[in-house]
LOTOR-487971 format. One line per field, with one value per atom (N, C-alpha, C): chain; atom name; z, x, y. Coordinates in steps of 0.001 Angstrom, whole numbers. Last residue first. Layout:
! residues N
koldo = [A,...]
lovex = [CA,...]
pz = [Z,...]
px = [X,...]
py = [Y,...]
This chain:
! residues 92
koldo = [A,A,A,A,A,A,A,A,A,A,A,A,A,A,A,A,A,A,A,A,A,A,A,A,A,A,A,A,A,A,A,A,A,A,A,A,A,A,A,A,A,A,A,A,A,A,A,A,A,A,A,A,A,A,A,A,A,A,A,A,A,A,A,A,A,A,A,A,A,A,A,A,A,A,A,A,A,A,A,A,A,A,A,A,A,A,A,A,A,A,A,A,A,A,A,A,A,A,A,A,A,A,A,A,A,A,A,A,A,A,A,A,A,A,A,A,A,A,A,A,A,A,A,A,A,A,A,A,A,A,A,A,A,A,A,A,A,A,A,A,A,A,A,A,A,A,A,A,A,A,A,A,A,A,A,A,A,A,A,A,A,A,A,A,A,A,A,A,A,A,A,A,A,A,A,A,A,A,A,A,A,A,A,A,A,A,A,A,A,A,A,A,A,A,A,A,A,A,A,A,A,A,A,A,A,A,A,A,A,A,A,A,A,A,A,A,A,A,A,A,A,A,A,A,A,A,A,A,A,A,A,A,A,A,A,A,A,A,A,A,A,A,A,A,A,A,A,A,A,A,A,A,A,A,A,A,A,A,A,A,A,A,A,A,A,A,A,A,A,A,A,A,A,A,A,A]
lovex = [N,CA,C,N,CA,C,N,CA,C,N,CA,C,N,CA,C,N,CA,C,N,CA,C,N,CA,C,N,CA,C,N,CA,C,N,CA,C,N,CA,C,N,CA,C,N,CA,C,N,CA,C,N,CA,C,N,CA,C,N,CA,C,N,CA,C,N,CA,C,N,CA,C,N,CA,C,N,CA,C,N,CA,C,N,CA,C,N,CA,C,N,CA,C,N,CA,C,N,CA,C,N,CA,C,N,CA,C,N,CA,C,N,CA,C,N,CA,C,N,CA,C,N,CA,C,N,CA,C,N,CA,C,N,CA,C,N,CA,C,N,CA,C,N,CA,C,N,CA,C,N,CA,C,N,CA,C,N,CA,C,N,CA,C,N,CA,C,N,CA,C,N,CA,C,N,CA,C,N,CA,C,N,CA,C,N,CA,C,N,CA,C,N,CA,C,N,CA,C,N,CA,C,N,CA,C,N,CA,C,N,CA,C,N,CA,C,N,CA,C,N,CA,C,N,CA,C,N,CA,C,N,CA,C,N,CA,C,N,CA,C,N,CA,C,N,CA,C,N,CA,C,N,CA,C,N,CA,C,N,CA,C,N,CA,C,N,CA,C,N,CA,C,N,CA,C,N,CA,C,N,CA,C,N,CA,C,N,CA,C,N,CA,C,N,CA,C,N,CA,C,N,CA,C,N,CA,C,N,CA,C,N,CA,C,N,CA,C,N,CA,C]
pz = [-10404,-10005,-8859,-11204,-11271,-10813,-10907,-9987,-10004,-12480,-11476,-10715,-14537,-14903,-13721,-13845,-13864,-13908,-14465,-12668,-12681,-16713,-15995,-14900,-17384,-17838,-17135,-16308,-15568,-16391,-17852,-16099,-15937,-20283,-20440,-18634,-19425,-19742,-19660,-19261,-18322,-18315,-22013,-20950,-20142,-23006,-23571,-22415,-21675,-21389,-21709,-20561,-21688,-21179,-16884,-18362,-19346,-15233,-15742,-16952,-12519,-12997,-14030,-12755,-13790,-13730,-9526,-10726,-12599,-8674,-8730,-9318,-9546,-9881,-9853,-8307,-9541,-10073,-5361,-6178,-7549,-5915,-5251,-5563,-6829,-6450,-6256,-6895,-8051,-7598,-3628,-4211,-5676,-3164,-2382,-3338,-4958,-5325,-4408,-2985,-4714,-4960,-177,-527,-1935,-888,-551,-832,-1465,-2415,-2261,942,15,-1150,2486,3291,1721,1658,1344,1685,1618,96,467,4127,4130,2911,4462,5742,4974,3330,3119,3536,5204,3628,3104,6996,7299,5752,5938,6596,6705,5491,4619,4949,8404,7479,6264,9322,9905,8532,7468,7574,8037,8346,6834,7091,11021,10722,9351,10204,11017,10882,9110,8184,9255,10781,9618,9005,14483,12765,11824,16455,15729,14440,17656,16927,16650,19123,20006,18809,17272,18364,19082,15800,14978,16453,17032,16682,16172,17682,18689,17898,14495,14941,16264,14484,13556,14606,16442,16689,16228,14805,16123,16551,12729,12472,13888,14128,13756,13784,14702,15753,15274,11821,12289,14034,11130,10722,11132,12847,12596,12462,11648,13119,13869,9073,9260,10955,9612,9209,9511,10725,11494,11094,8523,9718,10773,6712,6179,7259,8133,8127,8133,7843,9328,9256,5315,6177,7361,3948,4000,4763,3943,4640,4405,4149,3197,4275,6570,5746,4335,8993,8517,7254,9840,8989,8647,8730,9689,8755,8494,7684,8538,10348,9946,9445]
px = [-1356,-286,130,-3137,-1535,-504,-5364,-5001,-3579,-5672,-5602,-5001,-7335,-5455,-4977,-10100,-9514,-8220,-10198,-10668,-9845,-10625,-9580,-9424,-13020,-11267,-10236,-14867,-14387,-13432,-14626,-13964,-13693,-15634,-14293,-13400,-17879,-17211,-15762,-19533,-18896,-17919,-18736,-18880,-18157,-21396,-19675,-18410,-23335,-22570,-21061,-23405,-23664,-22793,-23984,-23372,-23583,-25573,-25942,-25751,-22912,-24023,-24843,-20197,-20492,-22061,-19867,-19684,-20027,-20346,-21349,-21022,-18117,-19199,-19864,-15673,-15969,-16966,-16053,-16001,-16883,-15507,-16775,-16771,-13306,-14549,-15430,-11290,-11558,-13281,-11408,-11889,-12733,-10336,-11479,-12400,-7339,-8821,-10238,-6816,-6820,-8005,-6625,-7277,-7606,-4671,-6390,-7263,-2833,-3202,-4689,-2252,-2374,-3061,-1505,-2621,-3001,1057,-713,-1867,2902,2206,777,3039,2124,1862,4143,2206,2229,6547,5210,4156,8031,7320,6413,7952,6973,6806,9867,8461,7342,12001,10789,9857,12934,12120,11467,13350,12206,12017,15678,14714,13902,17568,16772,15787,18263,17168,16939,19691,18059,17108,22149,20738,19767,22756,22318,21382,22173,22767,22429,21179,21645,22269,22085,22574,22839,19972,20452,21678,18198,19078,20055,17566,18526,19220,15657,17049,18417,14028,14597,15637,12892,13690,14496,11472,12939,13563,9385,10567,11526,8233,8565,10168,7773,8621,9307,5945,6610,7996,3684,4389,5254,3108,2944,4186,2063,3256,3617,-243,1085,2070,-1596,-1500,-251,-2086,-1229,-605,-4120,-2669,-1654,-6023,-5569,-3887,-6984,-6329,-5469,-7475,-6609,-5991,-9871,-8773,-7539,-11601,-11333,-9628,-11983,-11553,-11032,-13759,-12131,-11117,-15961,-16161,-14472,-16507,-16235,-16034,-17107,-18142,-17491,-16094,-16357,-17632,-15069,-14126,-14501,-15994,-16057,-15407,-13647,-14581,-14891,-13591,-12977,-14052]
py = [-9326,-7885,-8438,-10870,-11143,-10222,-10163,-11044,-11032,-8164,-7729,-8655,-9756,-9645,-9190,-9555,-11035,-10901,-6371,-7487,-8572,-6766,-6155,-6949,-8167,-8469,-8095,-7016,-8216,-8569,-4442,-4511,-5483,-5672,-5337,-4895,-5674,-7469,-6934,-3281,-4424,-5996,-2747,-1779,-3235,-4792,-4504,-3963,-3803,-5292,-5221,-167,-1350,-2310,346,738,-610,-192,1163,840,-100,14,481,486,259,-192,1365,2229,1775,-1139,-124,845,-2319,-2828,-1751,-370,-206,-1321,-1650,-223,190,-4560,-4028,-2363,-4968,-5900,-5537,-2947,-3211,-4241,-2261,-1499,-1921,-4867,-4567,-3414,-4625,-5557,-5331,-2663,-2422,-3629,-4301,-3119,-2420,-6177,-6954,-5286,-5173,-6147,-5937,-4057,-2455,-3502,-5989,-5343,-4250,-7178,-7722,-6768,-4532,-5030,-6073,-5174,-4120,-4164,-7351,-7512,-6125,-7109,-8023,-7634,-5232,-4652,-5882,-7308,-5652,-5681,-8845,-8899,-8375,-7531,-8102,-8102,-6306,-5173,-6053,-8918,-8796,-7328,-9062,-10397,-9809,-7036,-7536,-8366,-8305,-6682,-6649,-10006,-10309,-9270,-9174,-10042,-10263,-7516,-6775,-7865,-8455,-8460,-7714,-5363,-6845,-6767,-3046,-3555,-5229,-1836,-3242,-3610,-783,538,-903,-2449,-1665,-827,-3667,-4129,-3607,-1677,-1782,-2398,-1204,30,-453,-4340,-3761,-2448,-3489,-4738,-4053,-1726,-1058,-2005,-3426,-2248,-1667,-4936,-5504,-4408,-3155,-3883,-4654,-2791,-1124,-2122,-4932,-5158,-3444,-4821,-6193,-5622,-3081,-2797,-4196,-4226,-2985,-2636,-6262,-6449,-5421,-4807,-6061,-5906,-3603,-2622,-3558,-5611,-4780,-3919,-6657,-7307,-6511,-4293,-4649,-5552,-4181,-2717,-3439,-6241,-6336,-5405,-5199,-6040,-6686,-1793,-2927,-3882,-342,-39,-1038,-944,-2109,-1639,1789,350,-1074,4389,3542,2311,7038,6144,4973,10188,8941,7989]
């Protein structure tokens, strides 16, 4: 296993998951307790939130720091065109 603080966003990203990993657990009891249908919607957003941020911060962890050292090396051109990318990334 990869140690998790070999990026300095590994630790958060497990924080979150280990949330919303106790969150889901919540959802499955509501569902056996038959709550409402809109509460057990409300908490599965949730979850599918904490886990789209946790997969956000991890794509940009990678795009930030990944692919810099992969463009070591390469012509300016080369690199201007990642930090384009990099910069539209935000909007995903």
């Amino acid at each position: 296993m990869q140690d998790v603080h070999a990026h300095p966003s590994y630790a958060a990203i497990v924080k979150r998951l280990r949330r919303a990993n106790g969150h889901l657990h919540n959802v499955i009891g509501m569902i056996e307790l038959e709550r409402p249908c809109a509460d057990v919607a409300q908490q599965l957003q949730a979850v599918e939130r904490a886990i789209q941020a946790a997969k956000r911060v991890l794509v940009h962890e990678h795009l930030d720091h990944c692919l810099d050292e992969a463009m070591l090396g390469q012509p300016a051109e080369a690199r201007a065109r990642m930090r384009e990318f990099k910069n539209i990334t935000k909007y995903l």
